[in-house]
mmCIF file of the N, C-alpha and C atoms, coordinates in Angstrom:
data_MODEL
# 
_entry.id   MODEL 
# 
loop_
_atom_site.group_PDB 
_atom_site.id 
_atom_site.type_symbol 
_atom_site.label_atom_id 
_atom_site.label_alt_id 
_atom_site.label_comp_id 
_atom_site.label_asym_id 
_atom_site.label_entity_id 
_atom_site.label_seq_id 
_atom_site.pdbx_PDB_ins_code 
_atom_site.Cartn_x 
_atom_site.Cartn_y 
_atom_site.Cartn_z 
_atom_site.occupancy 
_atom_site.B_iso_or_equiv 
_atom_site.pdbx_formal_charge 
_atom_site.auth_seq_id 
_atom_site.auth_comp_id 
_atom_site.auth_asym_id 
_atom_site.auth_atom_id 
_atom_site.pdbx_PDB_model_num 
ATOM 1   N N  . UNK A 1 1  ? 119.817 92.096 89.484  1.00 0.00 ? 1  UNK A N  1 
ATOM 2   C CA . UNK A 1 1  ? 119.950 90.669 89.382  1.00 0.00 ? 1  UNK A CA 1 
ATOM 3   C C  . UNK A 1 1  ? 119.554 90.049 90.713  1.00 0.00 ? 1  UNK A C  1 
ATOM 4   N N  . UNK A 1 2  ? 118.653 88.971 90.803  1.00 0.00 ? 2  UNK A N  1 
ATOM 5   C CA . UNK A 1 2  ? 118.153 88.325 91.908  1.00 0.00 ? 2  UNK A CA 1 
ATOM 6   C C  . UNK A 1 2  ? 119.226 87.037 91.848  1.00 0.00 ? 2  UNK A C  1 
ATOM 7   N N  . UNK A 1 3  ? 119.719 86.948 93.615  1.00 0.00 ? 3  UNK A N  1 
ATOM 8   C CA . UNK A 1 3  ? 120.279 85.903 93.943  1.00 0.00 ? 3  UNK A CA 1 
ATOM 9   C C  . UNK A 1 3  ? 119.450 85.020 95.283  1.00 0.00 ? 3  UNK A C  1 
ATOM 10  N N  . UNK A 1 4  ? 119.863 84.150 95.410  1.00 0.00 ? 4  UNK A N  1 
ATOM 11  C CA . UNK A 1 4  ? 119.176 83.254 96.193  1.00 0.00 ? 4  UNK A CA 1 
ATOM 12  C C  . UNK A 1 4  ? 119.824 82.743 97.008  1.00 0.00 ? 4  UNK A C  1 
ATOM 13  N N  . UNK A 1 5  ? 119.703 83.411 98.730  1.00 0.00 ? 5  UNK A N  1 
ATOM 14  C CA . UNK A 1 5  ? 120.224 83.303 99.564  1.00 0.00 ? 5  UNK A CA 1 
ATOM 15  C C  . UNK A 1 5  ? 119.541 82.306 100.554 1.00 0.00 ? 5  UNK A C  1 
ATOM 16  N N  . UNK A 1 6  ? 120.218 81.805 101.543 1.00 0.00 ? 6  UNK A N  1 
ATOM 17  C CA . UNK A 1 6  ? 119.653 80.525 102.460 1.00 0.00 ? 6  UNK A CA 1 
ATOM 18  C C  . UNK A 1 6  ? 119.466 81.263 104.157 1.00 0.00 ? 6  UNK A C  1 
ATOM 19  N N  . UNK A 1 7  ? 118.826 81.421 104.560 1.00 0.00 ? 7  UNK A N  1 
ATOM 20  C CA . UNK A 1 7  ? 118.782 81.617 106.078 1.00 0.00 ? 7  UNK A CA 1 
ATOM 21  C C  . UNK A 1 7  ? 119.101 80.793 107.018 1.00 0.00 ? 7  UNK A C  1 
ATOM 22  N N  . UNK A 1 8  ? 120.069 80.220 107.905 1.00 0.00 ? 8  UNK A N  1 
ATOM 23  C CA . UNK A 1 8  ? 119.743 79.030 108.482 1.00 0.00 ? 8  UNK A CA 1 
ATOM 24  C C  . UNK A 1 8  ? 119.407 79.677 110.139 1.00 0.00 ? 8  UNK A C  1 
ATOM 25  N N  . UNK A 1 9  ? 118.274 79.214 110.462 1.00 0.00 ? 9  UNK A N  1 
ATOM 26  C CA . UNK A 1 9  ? 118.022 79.103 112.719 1.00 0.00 ? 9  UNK A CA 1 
ATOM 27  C C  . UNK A 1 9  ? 118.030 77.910 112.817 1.00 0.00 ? 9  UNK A C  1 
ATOM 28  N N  . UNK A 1 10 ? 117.940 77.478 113.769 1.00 0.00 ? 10 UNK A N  1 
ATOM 29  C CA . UNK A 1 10 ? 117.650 75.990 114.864 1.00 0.00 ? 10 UNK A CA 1 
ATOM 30  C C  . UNK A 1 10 ? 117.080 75.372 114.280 1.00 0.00 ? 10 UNK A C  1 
ATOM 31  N N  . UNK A 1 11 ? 115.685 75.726 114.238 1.00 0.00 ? 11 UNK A N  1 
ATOM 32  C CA . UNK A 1 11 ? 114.335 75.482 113.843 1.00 0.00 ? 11 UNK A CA 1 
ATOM 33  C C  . UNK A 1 11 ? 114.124 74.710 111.710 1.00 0.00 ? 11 UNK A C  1 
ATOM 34  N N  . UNK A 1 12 ? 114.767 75.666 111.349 1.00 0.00 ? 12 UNK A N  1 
ATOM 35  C CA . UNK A 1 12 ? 114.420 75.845 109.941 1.00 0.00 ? 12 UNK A CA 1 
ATOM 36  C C  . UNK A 1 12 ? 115.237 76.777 109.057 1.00 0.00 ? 12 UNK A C  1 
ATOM 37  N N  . UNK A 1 13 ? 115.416 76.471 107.850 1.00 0.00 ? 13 UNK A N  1 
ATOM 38  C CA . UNK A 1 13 ? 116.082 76.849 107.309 1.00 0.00 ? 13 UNK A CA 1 
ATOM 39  C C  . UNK A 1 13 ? 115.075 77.819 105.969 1.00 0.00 ? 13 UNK A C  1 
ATOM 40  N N  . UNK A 1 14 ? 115.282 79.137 105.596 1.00 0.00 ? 14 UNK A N  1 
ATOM 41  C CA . UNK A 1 14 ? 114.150 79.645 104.600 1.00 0.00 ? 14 UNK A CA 1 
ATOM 42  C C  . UNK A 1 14 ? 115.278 80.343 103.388 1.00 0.00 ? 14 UNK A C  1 
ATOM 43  N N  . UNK A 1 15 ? 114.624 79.973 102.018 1.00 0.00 ? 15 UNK A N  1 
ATOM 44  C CA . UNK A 1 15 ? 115.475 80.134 101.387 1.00 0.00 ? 15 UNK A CA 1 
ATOM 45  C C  . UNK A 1 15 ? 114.672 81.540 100.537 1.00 0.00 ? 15 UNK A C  1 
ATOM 46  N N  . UNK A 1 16 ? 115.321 82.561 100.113 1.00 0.00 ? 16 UNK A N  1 
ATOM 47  C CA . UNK A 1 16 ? 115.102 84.102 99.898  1.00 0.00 ? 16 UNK A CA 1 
ATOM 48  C C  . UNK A 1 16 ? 115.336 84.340 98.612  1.00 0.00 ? 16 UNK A C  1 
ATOM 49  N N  . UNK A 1 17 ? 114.865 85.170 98.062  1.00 0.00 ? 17 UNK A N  1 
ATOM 50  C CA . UNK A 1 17 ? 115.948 85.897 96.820  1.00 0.00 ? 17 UNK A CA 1 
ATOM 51  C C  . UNK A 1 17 ? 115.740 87.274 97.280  1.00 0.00 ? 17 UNK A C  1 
ATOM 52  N N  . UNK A 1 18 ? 116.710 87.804 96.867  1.00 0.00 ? 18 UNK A N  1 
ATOM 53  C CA . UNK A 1 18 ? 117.833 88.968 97.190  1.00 0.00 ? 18 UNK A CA 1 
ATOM 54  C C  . UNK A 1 18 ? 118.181 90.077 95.739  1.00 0.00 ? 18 UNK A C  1 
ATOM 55  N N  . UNK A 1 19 ? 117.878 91.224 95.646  1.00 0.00 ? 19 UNK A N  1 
ATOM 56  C CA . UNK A 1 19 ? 118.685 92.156 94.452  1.00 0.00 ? 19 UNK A CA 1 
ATOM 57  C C  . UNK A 1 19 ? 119.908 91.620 94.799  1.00 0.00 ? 19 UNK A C  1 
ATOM 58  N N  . UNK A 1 20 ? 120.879 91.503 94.034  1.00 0.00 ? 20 UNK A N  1 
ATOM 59  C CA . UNK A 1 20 ? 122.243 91.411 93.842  1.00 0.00 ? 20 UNK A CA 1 
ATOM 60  C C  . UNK A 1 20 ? 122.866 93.134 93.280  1.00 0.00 ? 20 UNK A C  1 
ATOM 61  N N  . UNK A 1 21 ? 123.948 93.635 93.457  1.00 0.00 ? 21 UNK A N  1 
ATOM 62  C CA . UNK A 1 21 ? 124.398 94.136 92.428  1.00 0.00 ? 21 UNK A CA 1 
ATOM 63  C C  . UNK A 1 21 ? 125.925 93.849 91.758  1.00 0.00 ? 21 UNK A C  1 
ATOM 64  N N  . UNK A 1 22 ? 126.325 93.690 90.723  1.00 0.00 ? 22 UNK A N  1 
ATOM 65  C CA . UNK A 1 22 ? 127.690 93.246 90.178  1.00 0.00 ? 22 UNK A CA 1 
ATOM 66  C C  . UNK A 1 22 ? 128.153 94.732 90.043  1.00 0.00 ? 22 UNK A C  1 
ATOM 67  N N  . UNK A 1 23 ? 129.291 94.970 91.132  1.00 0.00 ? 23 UNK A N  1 
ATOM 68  C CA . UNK A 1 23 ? 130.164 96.040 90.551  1.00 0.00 ? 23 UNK A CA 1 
ATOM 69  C C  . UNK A 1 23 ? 131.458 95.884 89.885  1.00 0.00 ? 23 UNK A C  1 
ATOM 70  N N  . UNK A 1 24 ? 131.439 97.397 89.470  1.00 0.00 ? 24 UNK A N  1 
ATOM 71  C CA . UNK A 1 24 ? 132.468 97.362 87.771  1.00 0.00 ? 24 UNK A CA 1 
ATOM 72  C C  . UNK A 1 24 ? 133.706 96.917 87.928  1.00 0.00 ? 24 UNK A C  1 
ATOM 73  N N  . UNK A 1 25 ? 133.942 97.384 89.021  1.00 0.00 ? 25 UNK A N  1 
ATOM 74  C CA . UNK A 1 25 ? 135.810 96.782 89.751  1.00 0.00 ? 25 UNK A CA 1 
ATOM 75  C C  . UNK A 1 25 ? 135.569 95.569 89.892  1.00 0.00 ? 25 UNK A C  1 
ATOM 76  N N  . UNK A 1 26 ? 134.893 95.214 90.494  1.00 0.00 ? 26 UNK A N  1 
ATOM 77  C CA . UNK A 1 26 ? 134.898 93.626 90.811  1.00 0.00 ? 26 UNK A CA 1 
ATOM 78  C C  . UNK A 1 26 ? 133.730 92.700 90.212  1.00 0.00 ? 26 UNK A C  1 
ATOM 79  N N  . UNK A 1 27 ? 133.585 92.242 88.826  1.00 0.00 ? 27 UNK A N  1 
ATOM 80  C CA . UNK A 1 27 ? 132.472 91.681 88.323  1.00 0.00 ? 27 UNK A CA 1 
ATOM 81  C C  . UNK A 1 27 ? 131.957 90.084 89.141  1.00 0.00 ? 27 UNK A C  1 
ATOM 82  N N  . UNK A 1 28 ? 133.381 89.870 89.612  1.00 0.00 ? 28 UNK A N  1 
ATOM 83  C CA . UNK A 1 28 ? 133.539 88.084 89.622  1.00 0.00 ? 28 UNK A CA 1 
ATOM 84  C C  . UNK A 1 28 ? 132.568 88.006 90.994  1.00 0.00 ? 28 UNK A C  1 
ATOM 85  N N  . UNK A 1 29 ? 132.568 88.756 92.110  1.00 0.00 ? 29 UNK A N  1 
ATOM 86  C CA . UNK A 1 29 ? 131.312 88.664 93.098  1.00 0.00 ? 29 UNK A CA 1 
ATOM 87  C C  . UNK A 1 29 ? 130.159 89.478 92.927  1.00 0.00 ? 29 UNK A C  1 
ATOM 88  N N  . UNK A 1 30 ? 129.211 89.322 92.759  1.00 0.00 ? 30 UNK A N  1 
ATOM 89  C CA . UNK A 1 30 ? 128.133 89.786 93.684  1.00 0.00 ? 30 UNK A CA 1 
ATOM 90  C C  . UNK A 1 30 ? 128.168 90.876 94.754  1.00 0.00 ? 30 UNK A C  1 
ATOM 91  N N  . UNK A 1 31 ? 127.432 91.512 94.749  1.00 0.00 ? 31 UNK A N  1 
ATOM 92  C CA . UNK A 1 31 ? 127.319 92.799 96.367  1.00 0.00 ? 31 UNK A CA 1 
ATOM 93  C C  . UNK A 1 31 ? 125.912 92.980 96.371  1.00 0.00 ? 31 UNK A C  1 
ATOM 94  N N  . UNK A 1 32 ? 125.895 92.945 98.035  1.00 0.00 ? 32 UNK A N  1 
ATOM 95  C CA . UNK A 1 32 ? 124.368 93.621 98.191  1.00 0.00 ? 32 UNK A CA 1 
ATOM 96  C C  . UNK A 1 32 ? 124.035 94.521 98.971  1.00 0.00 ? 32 UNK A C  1 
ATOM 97  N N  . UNK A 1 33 ? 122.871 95.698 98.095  1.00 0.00 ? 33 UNK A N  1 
ATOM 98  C CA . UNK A 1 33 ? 122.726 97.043 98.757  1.00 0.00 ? 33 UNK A CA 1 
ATOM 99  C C  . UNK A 1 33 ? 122.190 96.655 100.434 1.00 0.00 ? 33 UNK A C  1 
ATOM 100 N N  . UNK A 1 34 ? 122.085 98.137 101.361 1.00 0.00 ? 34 UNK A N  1 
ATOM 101 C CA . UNK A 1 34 ? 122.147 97.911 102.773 1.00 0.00 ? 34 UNK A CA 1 
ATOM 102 C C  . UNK A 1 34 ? 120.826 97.511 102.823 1.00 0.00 ? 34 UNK A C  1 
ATOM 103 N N  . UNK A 1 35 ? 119.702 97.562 102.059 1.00 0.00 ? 35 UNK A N  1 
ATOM 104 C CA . UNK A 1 35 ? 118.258 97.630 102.118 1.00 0.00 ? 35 UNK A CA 1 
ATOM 105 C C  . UNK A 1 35 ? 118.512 95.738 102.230 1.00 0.00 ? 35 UNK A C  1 
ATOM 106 N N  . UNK A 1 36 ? 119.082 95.287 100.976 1.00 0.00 ? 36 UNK A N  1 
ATOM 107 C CA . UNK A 1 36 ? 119.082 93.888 101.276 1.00 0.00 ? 36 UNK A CA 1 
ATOM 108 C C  . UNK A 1 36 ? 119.796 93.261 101.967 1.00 0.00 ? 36 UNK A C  1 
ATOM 109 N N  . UNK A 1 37 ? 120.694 93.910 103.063 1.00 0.00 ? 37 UNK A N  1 
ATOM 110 C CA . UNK A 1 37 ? 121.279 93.361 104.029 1.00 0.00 ? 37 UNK A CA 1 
ATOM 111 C C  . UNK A 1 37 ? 120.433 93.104 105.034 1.00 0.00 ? 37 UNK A C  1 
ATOM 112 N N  . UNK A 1 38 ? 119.859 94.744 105.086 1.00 0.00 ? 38 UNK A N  1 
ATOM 113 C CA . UNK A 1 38 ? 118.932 94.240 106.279 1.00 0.00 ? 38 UNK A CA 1 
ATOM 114 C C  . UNK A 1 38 ? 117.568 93.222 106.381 1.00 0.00 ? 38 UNK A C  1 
ATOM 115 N N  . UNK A 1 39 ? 117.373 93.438 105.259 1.00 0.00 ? 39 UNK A N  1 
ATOM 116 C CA . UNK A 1 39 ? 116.517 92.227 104.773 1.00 0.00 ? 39 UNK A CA 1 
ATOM 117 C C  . UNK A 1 39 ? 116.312 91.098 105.433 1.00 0.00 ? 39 UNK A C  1 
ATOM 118 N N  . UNK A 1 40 ? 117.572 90.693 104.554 1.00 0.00 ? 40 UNK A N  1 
ATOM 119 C CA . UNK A 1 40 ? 118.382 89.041 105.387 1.00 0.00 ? 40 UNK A CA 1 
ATOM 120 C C  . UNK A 1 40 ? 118.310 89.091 106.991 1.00 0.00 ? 40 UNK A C  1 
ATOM 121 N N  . UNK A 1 41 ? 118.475 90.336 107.942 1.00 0.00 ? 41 UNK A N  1 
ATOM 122 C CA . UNK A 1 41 ? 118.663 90.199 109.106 1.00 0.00 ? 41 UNK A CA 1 
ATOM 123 C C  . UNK A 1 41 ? 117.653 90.066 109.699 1.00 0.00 ? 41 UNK A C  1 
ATOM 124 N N  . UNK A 1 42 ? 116.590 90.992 109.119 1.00 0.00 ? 42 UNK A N  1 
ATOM 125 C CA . UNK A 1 42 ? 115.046 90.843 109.579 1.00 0.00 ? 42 UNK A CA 1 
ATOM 126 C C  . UNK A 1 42 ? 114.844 88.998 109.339 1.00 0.00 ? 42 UNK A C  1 
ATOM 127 N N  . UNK A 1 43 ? 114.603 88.391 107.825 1.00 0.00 ? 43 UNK A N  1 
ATOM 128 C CA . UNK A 1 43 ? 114.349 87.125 107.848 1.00 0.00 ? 43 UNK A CA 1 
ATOM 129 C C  . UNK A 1 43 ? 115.297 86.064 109.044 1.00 0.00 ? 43 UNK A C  1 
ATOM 130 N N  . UNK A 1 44 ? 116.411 86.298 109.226 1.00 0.00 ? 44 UNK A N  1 
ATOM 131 C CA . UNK A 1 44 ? 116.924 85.476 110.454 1.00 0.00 ? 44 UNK A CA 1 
ATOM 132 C C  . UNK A 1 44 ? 116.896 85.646 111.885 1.00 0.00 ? 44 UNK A C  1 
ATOM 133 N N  . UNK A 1 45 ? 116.336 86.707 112.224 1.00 0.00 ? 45 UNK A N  1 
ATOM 134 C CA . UNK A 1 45 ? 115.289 87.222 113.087 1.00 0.00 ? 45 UNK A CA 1 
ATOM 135 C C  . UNK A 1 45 ? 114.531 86.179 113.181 1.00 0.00 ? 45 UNK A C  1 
ATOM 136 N N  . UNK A 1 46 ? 113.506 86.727 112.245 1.00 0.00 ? 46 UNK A N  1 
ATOM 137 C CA . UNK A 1 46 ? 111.749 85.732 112.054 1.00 0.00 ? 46 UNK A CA 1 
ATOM 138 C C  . UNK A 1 46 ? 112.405 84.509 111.798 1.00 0.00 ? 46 UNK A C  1 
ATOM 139 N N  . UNK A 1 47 ? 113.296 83.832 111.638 1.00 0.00 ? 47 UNK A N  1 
ATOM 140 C CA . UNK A 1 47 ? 113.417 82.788 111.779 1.00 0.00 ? 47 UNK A CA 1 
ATOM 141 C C  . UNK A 1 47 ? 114.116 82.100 112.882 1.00 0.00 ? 47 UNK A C  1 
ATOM 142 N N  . UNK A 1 48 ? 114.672 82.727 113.686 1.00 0.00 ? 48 UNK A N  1 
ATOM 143 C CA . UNK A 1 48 ? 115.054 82.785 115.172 1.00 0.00 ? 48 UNK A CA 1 
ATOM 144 C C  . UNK A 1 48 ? 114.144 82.588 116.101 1.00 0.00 ? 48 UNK A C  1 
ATOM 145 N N  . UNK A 1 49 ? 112.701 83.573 115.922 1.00 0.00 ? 49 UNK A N  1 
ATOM 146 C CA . UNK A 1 49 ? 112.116 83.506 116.526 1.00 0.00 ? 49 UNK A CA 1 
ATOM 147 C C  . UNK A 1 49 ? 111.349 82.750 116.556 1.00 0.00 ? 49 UNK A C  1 
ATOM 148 N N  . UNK A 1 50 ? 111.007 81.365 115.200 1.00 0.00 ? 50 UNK A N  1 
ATOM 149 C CA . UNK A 1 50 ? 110.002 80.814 115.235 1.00 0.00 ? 50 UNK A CA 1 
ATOM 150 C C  . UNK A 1 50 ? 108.948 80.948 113.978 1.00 0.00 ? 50 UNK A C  1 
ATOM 151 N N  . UNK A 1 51 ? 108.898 82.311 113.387 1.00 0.00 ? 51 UNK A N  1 
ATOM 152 C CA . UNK A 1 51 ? 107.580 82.786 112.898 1.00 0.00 ? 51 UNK A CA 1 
ATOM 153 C C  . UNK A 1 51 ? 107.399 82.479 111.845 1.00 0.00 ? 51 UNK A C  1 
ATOM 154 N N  . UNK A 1 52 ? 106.712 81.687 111.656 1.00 0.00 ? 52 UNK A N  1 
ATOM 155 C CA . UNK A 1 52 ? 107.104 80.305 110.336 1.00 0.00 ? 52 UNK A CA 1 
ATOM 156 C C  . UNK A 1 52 ? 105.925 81.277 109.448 1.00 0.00 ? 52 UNK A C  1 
ATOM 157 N N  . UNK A 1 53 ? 104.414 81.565 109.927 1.00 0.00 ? 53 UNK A N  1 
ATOM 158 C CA . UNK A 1 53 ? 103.888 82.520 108.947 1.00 0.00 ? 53 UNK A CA 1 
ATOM 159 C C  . UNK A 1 53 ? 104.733 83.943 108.415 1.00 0.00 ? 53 UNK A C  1 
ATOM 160 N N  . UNK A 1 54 ? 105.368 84.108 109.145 1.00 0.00 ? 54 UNK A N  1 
ATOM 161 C CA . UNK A 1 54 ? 105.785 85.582 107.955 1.00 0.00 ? 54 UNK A CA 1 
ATOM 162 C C  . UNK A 1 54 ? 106.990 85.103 107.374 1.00 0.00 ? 54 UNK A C  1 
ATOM 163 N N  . UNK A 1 55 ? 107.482 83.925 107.923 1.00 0.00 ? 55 UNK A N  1 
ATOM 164 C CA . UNK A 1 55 ? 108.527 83.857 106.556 1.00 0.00 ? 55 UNK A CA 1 
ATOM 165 C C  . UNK A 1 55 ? 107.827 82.620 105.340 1.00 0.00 ? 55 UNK A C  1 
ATOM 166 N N  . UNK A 1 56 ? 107.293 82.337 105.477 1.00 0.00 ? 56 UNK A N  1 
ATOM 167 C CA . UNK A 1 56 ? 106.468 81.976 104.426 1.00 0.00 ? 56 UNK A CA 1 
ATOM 168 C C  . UNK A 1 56 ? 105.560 82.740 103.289 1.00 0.00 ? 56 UNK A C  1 
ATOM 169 N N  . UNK A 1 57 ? 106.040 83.805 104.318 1.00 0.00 ? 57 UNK A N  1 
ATOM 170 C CA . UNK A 1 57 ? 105.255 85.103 103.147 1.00 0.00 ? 57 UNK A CA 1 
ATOM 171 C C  . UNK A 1 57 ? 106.615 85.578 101.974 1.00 0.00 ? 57 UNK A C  1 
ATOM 172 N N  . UNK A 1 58 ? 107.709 85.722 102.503 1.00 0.00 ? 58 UNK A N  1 
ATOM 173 C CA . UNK A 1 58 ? 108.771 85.949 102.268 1.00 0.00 ? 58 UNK A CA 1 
ATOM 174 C C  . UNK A 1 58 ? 109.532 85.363 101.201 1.00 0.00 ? 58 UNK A C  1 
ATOM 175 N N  . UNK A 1 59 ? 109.818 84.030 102.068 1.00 0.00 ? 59 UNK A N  1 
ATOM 176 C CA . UNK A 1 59 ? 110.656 82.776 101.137 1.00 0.00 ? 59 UNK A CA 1 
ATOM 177 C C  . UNK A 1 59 ? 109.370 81.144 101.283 1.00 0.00 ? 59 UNK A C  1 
ATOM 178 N N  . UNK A 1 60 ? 110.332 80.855 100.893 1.00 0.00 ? 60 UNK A N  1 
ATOM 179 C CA . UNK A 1 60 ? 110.330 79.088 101.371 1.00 0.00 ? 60 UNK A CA 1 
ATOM 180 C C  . UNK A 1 60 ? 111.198 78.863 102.343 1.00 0.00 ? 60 UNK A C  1 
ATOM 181 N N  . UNK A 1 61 ? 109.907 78.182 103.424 1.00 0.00 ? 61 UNK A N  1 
ATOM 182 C CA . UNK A 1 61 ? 110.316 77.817 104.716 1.00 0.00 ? 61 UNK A CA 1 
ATOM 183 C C  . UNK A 1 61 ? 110.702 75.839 104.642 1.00 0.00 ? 61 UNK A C  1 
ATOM 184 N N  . UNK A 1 62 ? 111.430 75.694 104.811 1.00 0.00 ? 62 UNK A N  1 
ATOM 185 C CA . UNK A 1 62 ? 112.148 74.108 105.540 1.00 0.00 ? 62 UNK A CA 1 
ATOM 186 C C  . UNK A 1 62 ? 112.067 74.124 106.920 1.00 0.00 ? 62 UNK A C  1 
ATOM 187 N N  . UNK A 1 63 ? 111.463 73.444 107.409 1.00 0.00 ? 63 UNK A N  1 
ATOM 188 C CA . UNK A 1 63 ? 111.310 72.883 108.734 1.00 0.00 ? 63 UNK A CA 1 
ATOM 189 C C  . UNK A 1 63 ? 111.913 71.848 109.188 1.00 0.00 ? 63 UNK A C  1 
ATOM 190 N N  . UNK A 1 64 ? 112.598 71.733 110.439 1.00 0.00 ? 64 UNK A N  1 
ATOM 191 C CA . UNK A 1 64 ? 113.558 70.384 110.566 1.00 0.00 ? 64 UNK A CA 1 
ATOM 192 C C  . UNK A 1 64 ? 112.689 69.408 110.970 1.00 0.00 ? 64 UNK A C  1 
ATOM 193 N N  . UNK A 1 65 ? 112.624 68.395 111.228 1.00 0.00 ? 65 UNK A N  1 
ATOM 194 C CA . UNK A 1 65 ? 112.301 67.264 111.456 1.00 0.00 ? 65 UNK A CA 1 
ATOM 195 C C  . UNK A 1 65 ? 112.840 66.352 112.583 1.00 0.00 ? 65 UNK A C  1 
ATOM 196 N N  . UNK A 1 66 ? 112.469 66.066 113.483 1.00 0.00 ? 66 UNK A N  1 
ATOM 197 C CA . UNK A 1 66 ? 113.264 65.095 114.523 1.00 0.00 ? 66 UNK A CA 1 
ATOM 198 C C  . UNK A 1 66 ? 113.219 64.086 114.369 1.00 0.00 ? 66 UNK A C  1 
ATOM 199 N N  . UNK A 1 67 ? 114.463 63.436 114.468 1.00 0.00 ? 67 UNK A N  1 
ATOM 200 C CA . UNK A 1 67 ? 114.757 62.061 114.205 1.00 0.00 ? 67 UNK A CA 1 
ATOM 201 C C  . UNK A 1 67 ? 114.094 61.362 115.260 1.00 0.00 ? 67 UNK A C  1 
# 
């Protein structure tokens, strides 16, 4: 099951989808394997750092805007 997680850096915010898995003890949350943990850590990384092309490869990138 794909869920749809939000990244937030400074810069921009990129929104992901993610495997989910629902386990049997606990249906009512969501869990996610370590592959898609690290995932997420890599994308808030690249989005830490700036690197608006590879997370655009990824997710959808939001860019902030200055008032």
């Amino acid at each position: 099951m794909k869920q749809t997680r939000w990244v937030h850096a400074a810069t921009c915010v990129v929104q992901v989808e993610v495997d989910a898995v629902i386990p049997e003890d606990d249906p009512s949350e969501p869990c996610f394997e370590p592959d898609a943990v690290e995932f997420l850590r890599e994308v808030h990384e690249h989005a830490q750092a700036g690197d608006i092309d590879w997370l655009k490869r990824v997710g959808k990138v939001f860019i902030a805007a200055s008032a």
